[in-house]
C-alpha positions as CSV (number, residue, x, y, z in Angstrom):
1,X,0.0,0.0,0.0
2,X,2.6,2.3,1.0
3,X,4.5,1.7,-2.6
4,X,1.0,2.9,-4.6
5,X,1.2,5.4,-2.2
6,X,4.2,6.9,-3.1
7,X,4.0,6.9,-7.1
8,X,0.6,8.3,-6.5
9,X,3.0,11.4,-4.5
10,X,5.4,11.1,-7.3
11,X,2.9,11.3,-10.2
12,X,1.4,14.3,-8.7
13,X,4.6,15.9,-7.7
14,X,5.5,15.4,-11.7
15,X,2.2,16.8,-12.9
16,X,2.1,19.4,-10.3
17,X,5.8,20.5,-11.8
18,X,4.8,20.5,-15.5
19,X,1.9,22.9,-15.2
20,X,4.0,24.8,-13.7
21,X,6.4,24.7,-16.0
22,X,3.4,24.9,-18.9
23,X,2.3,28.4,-17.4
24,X,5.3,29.9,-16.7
25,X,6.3,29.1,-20.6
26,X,2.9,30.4,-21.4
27,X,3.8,33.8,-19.9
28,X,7.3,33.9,-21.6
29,X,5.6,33.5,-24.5
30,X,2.7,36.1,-23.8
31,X,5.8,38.8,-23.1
32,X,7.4,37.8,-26.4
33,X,4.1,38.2,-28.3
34,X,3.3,41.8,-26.9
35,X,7.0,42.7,-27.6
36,X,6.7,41.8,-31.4
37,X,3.3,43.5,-31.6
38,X,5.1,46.9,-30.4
39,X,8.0,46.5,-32.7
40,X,5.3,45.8,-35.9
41,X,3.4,48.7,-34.6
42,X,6.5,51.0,-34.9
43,X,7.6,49.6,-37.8
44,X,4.4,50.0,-39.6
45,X,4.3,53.7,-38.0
46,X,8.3,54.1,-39.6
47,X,6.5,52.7,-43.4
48,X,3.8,54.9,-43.4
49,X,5.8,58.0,-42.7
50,X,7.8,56.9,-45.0
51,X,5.3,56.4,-48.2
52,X,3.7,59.9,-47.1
53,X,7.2,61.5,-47.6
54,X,8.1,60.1,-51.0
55,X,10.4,57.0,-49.0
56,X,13.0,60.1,-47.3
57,X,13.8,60.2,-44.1
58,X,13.4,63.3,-42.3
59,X,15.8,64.0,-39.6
60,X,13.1,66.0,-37.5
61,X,11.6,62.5,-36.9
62,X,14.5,61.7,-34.6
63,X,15.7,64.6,-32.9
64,X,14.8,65.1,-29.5
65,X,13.0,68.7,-29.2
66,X,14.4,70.2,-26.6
67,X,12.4,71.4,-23.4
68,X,12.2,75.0,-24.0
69,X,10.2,74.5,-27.3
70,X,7.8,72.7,-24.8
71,X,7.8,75.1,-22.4
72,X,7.1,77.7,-24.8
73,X,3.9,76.0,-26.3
74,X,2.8,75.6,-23.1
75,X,2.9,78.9,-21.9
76,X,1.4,79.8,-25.0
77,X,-1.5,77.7,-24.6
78,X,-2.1,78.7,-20.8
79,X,-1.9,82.6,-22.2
80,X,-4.5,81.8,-24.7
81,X,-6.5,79.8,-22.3
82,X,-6.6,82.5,-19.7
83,X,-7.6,85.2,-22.6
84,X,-10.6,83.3,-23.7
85,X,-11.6,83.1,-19.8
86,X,-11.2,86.4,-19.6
87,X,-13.7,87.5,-22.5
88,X,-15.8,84.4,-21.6
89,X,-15.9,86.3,-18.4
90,X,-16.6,89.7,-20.1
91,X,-19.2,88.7,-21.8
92,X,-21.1,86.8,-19.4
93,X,-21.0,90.2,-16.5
94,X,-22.3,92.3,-19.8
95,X,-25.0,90.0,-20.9
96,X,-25.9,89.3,-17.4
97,X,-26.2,93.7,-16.7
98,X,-28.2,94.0,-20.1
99,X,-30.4,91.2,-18.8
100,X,-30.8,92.6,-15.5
101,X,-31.5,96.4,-17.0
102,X,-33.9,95.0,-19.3
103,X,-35.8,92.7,-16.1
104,X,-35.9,96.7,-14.4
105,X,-36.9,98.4,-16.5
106,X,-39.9,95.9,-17.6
């Protein structure tokens, strides 16, 4: 009894061990599948720059820009922003004293 016993351990040891060994080669391979799919993707983003340039490369594509052009744009941007709350504001105290003359005077 004690000998069925022990290849039954054994057996399930082994089993136990190979779908282990079945998963973690399952994951290997899940890694390896989502790093092809990002090299294809940026490989097909490389061709169709390419065709919609007449097959040059332009050098822009890999310079890095440097910080101050960012910096710039976003300073830009927040000016513009806080213009167009300004006159939203403007607007809104006007049409809000026209509205409240024309309510008095009715």
């Amino acid at each position: 009894m004690s000998i069925v016993n022990n290849n039954n351990n054994t057996l399930d040891a082994m089993n136990q061990y190979e779908t282990t060994s079945w998963s973690n080669f399952k994951n290997i391979l899940i890694v390896v599948s989502e790093i092809v799919i990002v090299f294809l993707l940026v490989l097909l983003k490389i061709l169709h720059k390419l065709a919609n340039n007449g097959w040059n490369f332009k050098s822009s594509w890999f310079k890095i820009k440097s910080v101050d052009k960012y910096r710039r744009r976003f300073r830009q941007r927040e000016i513009q922003q806080r213009a167009m709350l300004n006159v939203i504001e403007c607007v809104n105290e006007r049409s809000l004293a026209i509205s409240s003359s024309i309510y008095s005077n009715v």
